[in-house]
DSSP file (Angstrom, degrees, kcal/mol; ACC not computed):
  #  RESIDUE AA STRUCTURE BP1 BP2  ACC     N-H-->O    O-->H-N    N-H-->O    O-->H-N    TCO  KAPPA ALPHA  PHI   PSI    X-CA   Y-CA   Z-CA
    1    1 A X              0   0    0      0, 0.0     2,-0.3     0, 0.0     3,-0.0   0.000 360.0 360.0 360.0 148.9  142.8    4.1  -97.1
    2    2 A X    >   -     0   0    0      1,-0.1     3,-3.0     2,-0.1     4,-0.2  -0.677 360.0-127.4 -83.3 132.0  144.9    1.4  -98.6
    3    3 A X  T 3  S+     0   0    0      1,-0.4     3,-0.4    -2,-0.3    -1,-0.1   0.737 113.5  55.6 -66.5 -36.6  143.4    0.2 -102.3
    4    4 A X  T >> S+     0   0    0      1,-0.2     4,-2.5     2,-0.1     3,-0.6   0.249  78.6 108.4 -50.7 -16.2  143.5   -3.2 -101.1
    5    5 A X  H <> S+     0   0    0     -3,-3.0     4,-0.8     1,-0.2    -1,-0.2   0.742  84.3  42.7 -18.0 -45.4  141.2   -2.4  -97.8
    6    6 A X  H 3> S+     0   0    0     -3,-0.4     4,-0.6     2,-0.2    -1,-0.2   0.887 112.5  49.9 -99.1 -25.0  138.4   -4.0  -99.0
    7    7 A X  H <> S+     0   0    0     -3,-0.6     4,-3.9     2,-0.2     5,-0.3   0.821 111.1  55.0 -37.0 -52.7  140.1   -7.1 -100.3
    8    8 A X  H  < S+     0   0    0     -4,-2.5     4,-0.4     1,-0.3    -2,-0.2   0.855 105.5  50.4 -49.9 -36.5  142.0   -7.4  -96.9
    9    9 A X  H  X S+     0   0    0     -4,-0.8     4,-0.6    -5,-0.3    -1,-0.3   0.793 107.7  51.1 -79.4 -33.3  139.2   -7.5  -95.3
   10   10 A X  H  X S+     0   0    0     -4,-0.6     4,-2.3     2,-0.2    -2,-0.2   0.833 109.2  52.5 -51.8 -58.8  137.7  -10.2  -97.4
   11   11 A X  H  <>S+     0   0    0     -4,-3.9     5,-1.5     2,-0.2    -2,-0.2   0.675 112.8  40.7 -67.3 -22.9  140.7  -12.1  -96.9
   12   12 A X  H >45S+     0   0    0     -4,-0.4     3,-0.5    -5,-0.3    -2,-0.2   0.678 109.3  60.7 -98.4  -2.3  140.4  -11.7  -92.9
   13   13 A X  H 3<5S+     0   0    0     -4,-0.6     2,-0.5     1,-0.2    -2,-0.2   0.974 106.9  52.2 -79.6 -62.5  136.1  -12.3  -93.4
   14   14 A X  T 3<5S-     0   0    0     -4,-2.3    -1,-0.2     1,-0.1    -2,-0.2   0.292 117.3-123.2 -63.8   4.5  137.9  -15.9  -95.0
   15   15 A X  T < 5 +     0   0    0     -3,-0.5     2,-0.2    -2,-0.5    -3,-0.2   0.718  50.0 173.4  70.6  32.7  140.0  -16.4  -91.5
   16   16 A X      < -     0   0    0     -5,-1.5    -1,-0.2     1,-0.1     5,-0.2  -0.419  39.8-102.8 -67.4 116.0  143.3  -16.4  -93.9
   17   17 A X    >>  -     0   0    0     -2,-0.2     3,-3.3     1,-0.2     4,-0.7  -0.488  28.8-106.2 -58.8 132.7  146.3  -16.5  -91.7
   18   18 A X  H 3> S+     0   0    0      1,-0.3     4,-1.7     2,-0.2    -1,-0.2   0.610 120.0  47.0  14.2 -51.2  148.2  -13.1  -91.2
   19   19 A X  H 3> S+     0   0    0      1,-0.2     4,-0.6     2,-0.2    -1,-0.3   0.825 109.9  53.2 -77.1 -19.1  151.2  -14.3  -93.5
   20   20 A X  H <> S+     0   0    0     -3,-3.3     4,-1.7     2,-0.2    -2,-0.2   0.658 103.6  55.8 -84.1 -22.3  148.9  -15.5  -96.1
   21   21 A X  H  X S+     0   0    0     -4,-0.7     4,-2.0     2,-0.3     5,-0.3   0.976 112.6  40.4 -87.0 -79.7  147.2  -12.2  -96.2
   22   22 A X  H  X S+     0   0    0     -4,-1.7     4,-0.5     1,-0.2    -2,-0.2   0.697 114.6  54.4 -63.0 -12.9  150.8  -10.2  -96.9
   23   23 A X  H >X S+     0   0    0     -4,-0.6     3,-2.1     2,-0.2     4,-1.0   0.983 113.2  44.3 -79.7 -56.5  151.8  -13.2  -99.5
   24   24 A X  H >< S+     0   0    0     -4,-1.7     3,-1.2     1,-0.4    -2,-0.2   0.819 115.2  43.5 -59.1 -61.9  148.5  -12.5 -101.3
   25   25 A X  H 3< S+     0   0    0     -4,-2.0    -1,-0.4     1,-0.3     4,-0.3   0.565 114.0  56.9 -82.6   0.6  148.7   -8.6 -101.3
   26   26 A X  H << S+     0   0    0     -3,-2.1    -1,-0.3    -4,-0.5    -2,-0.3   0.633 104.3  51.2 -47.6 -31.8  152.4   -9.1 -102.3
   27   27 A X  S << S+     0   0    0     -3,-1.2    -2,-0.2    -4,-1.0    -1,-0.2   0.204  98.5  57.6-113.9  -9.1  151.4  -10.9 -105.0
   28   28 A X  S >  S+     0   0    0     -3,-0.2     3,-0.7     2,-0.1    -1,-0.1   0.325  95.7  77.6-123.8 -25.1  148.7   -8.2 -106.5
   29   29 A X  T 3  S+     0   0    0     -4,-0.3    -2,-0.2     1,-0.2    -3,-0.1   0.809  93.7  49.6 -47.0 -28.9  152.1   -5.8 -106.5
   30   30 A X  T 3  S+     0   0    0      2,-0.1     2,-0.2     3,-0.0    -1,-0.2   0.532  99.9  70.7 -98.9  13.7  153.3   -7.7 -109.7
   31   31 A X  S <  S-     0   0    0     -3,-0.7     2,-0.3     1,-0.0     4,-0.1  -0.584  89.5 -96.2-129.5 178.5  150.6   -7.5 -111.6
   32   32 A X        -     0   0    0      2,-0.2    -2,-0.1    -2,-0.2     7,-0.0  -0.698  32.5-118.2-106.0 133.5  148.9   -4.6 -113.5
   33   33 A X  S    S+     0   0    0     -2,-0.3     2,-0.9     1,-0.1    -1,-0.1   0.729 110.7  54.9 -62.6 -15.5  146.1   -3.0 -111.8
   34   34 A X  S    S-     0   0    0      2,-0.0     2,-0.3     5,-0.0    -2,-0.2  -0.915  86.5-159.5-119.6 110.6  143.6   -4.1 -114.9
   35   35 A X        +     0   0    0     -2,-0.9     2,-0.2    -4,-0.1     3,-0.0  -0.849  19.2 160.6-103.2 156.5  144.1   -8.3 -115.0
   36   36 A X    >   -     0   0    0     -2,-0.3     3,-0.6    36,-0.1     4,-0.3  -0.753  56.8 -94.8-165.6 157.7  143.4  -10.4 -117.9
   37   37 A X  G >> S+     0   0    0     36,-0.2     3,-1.2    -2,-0.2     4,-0.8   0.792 122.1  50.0 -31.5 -68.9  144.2  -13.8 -119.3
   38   38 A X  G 34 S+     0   0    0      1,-0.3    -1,-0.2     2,-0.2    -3,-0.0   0.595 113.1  41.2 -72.9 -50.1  147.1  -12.2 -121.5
   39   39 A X  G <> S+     0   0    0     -3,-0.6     4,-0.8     2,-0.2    -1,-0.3   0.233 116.5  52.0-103.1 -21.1  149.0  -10.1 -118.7
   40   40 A X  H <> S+     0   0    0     -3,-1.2     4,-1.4    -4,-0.3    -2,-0.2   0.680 114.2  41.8-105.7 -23.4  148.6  -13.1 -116.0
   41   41 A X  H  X S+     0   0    0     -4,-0.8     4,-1.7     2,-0.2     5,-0.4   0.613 108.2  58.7-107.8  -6.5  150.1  -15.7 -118.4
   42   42 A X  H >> S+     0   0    0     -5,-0.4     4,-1.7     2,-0.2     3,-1.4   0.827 111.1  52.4 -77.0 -82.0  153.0  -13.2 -119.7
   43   43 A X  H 3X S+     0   0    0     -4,-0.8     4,-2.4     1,-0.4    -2,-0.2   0.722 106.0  48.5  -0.4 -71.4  153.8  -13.3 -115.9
   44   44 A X  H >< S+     0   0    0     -4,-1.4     3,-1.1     1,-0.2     4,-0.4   0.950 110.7  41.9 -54.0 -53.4  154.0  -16.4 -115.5
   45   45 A X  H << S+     0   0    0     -4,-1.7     4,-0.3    -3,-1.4    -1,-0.2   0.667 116.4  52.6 -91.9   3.5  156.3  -17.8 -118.3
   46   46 A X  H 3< S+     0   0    0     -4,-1.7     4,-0.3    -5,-0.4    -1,-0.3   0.722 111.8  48.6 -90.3  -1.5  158.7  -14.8 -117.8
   47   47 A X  S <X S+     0   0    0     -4,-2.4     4,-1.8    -3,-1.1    -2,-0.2   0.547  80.1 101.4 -99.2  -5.5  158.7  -15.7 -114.5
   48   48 A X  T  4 S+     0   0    0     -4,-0.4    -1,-0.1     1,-0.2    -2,-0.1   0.750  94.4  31.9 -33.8 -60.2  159.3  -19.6 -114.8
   49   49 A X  T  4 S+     0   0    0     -4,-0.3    -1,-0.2     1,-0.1    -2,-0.1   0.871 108.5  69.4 -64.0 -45.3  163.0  -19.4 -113.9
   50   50 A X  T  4 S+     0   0    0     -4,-0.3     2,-0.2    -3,-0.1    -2,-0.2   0.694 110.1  15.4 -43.9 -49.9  162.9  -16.6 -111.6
   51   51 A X  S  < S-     0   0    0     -4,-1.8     5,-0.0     1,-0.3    -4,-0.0  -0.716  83.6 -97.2-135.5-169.0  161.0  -18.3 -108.9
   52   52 A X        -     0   0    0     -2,-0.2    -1,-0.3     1,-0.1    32,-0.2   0.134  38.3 -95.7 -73.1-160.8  160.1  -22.2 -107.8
   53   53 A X  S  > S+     0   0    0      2,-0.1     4,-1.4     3,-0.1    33,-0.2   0.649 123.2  47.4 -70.6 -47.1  157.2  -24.3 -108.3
   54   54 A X  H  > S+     0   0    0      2,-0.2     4,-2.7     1,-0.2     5,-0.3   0.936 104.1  57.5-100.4 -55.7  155.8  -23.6 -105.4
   55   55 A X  H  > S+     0   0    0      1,-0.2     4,-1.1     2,-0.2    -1,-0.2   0.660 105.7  54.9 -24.0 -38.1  156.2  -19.8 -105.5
   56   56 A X  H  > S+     0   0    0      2,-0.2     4,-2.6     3,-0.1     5,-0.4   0.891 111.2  48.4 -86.6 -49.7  154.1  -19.8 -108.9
   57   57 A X  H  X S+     0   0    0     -4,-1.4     4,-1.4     1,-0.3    -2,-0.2   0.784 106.7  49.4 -16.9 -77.7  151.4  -21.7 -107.0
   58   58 A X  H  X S+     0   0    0     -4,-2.7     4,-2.1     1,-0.3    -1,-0.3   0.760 112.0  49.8 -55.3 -46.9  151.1  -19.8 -104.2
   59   59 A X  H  X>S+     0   0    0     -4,-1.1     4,-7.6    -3,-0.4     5,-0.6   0.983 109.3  54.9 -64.8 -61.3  150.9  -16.7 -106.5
   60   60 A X  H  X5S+     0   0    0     -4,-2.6     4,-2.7     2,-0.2    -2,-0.2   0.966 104.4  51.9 -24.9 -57.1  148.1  -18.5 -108.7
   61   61 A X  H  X5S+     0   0    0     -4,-1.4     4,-2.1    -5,-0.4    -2,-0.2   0.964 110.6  53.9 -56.8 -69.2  146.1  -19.1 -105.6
   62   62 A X  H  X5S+     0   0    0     -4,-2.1     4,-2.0     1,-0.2     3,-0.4   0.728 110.4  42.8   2.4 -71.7  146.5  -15.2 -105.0
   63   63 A X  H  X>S+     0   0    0     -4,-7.6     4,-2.5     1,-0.2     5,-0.6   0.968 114.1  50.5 -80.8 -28.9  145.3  -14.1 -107.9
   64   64 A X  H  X<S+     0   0    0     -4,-2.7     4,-1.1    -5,-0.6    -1,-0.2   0.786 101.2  55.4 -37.9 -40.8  142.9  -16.2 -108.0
   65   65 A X  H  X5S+     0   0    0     -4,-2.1     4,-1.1    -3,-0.4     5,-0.2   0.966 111.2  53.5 -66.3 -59.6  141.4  -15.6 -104.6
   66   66 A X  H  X5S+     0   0    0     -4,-2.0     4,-3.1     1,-0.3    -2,-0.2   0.724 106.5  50.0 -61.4 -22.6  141.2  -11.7 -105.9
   67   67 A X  H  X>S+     0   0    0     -4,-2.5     4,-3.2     2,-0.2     5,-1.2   0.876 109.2  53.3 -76.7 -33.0  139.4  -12.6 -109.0
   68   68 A X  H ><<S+     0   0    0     -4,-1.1     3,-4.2    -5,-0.6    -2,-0.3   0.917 114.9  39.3 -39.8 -77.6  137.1  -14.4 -106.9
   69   69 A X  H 3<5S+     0   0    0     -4,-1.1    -1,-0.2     1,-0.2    -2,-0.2   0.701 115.6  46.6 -75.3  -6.5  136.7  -11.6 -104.9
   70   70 A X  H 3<5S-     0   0    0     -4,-3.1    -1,-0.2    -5,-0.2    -2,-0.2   0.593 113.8-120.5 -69.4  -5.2  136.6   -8.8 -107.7
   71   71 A X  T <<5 +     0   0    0     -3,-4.2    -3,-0.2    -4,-3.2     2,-0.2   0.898  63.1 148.4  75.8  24.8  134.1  -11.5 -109.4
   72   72 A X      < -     0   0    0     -5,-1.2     2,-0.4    -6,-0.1    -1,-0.2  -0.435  38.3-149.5 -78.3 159.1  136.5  -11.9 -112.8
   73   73 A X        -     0   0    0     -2,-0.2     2,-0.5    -3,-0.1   -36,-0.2  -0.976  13.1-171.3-143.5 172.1  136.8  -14.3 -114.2
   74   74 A X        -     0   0    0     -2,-0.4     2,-1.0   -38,-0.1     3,-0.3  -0.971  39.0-108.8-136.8 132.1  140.3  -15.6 -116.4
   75   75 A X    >   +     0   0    0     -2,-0.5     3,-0.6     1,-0.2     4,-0.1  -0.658  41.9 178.6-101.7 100.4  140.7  -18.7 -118.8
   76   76 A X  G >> S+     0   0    0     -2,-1.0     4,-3.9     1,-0.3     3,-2.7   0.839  71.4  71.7 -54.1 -41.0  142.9  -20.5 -116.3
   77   77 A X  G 34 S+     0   0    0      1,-0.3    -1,-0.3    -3,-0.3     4,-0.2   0.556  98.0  57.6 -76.7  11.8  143.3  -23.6 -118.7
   78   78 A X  G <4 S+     0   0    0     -3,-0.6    -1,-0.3     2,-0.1    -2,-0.2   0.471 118.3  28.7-108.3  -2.8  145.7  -21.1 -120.8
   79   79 A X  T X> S+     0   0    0     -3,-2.7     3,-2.2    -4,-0.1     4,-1.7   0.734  97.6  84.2-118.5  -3.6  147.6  -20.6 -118.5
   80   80 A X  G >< S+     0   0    0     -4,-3.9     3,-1.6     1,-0.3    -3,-0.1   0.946  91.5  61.4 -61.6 -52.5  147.5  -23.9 -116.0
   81   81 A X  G 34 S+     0   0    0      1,-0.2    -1,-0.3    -4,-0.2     4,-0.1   0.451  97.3  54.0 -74.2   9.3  150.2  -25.5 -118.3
   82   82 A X  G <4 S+     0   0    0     -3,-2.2     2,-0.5     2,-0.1    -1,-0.2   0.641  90.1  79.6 -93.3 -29.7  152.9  -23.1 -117.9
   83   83 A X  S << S-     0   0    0     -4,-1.7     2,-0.4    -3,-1.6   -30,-0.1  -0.677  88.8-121.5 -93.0 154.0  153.0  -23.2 -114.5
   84   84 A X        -     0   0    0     -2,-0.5   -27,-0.1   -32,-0.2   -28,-0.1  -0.291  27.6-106.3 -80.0 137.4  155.0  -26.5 -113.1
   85   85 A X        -     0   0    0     -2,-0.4     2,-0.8    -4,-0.1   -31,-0.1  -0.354  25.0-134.0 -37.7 122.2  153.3  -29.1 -110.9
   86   86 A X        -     0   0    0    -33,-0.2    -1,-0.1   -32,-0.1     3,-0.0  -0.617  22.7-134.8 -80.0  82.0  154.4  -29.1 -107.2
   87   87 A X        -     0   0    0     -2,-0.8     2,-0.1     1,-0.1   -34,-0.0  -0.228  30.4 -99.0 -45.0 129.0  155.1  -32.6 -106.2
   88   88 A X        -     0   0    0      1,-0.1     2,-0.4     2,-0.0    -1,-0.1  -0.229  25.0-139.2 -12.0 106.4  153.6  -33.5 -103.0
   89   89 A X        -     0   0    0     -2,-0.1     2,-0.4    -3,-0.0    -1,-0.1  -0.726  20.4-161.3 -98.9 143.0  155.8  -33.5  -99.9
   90   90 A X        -     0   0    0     -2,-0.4     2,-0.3     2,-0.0    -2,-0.0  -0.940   5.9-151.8 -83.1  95.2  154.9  -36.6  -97.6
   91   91 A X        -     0   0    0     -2,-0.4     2,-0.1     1,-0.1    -2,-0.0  -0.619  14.5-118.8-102.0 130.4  155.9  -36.6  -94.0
   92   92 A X        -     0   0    0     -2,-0.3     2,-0.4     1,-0.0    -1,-0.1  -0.292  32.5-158.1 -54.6 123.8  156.7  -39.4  -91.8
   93   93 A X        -     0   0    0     -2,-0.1    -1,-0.0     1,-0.1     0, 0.0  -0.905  20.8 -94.3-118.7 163.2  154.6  -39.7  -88.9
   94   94 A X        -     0   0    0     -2,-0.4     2,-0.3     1,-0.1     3,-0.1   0.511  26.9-132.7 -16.9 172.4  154.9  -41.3  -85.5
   95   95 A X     >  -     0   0    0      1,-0.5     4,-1.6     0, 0.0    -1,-0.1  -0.605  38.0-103.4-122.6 178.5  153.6  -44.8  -84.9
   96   96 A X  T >4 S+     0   0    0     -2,-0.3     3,-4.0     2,-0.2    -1,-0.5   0.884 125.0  53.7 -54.9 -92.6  151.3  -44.9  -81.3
   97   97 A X  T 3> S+     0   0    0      1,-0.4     4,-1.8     2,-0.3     5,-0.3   0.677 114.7  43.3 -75.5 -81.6  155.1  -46.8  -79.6
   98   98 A X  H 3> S+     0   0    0      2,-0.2     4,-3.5     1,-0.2    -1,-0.4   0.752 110.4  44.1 -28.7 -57.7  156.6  -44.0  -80.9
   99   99 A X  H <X S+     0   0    0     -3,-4.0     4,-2.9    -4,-1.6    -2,-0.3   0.989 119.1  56.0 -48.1 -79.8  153.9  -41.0  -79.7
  100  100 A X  H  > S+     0   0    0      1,-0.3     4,-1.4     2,-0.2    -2,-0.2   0.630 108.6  43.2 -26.7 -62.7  154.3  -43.3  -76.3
  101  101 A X  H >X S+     0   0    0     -4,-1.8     4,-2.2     2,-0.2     3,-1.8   0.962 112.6  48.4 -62.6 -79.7  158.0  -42.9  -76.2
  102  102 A X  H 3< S+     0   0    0     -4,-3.5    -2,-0.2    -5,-0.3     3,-0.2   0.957 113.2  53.6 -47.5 -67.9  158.2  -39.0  -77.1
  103  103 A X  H 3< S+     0   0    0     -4,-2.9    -1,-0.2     1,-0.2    -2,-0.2   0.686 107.2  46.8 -48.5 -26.1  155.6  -38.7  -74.4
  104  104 A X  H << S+     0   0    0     -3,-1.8    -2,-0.2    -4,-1.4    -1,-0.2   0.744  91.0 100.0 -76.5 -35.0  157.7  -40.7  -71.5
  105  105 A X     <  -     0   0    0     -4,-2.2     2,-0.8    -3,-0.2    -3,-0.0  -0.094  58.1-170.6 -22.7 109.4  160.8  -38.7  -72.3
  106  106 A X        +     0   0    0      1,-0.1    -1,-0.1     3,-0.0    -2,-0.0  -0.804  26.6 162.0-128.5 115.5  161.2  -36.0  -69.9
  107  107 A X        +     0   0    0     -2,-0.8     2,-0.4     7,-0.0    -1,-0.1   0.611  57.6  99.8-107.6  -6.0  163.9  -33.1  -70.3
  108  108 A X        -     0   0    0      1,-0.1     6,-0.1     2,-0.1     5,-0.0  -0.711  55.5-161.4 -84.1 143.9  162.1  -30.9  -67.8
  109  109 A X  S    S+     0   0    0     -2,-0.4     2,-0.7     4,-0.0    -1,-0.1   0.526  74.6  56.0 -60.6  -7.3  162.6  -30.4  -64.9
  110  110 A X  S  > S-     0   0    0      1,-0.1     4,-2.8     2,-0.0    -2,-0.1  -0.885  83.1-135.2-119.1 128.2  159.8  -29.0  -63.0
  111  111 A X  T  4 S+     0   0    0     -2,-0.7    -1,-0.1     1,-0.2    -2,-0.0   0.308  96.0  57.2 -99.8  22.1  157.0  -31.8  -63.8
  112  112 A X  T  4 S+     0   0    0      2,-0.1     4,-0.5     3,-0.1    -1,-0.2   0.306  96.4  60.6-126.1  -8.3  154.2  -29.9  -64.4
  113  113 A X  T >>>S+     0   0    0      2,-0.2     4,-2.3     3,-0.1     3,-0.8   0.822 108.1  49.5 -82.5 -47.2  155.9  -28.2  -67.2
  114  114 A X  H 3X5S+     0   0    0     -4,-2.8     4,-1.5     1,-0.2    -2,-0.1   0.942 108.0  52.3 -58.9 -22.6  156.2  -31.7  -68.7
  115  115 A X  H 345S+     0   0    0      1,-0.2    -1,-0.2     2,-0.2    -2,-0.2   0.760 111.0  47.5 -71.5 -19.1  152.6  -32.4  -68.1
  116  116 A X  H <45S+     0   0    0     -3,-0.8    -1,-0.2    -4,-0.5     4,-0.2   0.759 110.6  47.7 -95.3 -45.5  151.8  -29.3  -69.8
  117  117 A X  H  <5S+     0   0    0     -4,-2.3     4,-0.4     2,-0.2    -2,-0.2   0.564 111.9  54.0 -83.6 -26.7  154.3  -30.0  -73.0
  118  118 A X  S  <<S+     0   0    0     -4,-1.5     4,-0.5    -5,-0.5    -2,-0.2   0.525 109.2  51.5-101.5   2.4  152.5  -33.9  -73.1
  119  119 A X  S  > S+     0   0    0     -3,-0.2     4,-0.8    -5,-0.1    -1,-0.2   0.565 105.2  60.6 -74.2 -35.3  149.1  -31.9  -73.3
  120  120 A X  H  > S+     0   0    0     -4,-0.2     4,-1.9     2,-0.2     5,-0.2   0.579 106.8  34.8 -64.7 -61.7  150.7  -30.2  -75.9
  121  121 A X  H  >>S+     0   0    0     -4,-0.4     4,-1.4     2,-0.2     5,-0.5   0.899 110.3  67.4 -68.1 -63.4  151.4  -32.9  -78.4
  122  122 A X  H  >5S+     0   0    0     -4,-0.5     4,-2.5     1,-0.3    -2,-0.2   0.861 108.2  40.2 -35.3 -43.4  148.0  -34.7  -77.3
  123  123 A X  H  X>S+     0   0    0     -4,-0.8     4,-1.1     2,-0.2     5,-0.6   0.995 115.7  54.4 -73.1 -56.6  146.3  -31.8  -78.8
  124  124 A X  I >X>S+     0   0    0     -4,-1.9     4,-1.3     1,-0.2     5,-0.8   0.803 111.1  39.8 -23.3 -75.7  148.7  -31.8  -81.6
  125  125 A X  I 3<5S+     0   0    0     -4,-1.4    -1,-0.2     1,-0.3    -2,-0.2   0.867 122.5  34.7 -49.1 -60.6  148.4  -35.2  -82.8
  126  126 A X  I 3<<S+     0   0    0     -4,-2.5    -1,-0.3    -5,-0.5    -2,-0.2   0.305 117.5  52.1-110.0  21.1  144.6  -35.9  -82.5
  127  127 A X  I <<5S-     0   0    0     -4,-1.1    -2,-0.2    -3,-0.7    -1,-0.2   0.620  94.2-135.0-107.4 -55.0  143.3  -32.2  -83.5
  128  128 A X  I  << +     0   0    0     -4,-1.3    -3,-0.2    -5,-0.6    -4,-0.1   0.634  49.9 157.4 108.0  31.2  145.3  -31.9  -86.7
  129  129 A X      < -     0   0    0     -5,-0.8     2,-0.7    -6,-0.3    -1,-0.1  -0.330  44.1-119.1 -72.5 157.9  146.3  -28.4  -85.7
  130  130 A X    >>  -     0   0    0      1,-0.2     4,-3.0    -2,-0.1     3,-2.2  -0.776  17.2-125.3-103.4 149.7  149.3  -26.8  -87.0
  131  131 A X  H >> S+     0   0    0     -2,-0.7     4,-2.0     1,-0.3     3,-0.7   0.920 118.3  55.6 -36.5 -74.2  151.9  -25.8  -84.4
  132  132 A X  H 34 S+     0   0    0      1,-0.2    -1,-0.3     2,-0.2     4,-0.3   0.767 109.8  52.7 -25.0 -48.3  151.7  -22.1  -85.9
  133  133 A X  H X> S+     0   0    0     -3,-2.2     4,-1.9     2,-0.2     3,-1.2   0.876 106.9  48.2 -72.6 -51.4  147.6  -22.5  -85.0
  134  134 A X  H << S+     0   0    0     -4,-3.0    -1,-0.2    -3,-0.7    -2,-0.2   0.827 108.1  49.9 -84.3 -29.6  147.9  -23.5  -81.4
  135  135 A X  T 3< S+     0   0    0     -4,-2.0    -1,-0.3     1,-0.1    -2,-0.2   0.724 108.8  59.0 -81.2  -5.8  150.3  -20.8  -80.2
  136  136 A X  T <4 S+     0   0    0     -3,-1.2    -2,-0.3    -4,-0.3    -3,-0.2   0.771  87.6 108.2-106.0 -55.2  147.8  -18.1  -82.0
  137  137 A X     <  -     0   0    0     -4,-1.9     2,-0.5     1,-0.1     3,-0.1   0.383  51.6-156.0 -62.4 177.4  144.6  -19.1  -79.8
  138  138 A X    >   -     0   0    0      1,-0.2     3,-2.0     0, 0.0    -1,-0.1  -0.942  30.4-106.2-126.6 155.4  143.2  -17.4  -77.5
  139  139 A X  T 3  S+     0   0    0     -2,-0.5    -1,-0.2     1,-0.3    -2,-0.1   0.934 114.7  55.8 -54.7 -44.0  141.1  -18.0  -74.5
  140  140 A X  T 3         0   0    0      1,-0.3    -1,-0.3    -3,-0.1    -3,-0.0   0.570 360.0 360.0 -81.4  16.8  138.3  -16.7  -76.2
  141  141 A X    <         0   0    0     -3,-2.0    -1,-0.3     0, 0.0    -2,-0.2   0.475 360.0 360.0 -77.2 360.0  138.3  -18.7  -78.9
């Protein structure tokens, strides 16, 4: 059994997507099987250059989620100021004229495939799913 089994499982009890799962237990590779405050923030600032912003995050959340579930706990606020702040990305979205417009477009042929592709967006747009999410259901969900 894999030492991480019961974590994993934890992580799929928490509906974690599939990629999130292998960044997480990736992320429990770099570290020393016994974590502590000392060992998490030596990480961090030797790692500073090494990787982004965003990269340290994502590895924060990690370990974080895993102390959560080993029930540790870690004095974040010595290490929160080493790692750097991620600005916020913003993305432009559609206006309705716009939405309107993408939806009268038609590059298929076959018109039921477009009806099917302008079903497609609808759901997009007013469920707040991500693209990744809606190609992953299933009829039984």
């Amino acid at each position: 059994m894999n030492k991480h089994q019961a974590y994993t499982e934890w992580l799929h009890d928490k509906n974690l997507a599939p990629h999130t799962i292998r960044s997480y237990l990736d992320t429990l590779t770099k570290f020393p099987a016994q974590l502590n405050t000392e060992n998490i923030k030596t990480y961090f600032k030797a790692n500073l250059k090494r990787y982004e912003a965003n990269t340290l995050k994502v590895r924060k959340y990690a370990l974080n989620s895993y102390l959560k579930f080993k029930k540790l706990k870690i004095e974040w606020e010595k290490i929160a100021r080493i790692i750097p702040t991620v600005q916020r990305k913003f993305f432009d979205t559609l206006n309705e004229l716009e939405f309107k417009q993408l939806k009268a477009t038609q590059v298929e042929k076959n018109p039921n495939i477009h009806q099917r592709n302008n079903l497609i967006l609808d759901f997009l747009l007013y469920s707040g799913v991500r693209i990744n999410e809606l190609i992953n259901i299933k009829h039984s969900h």
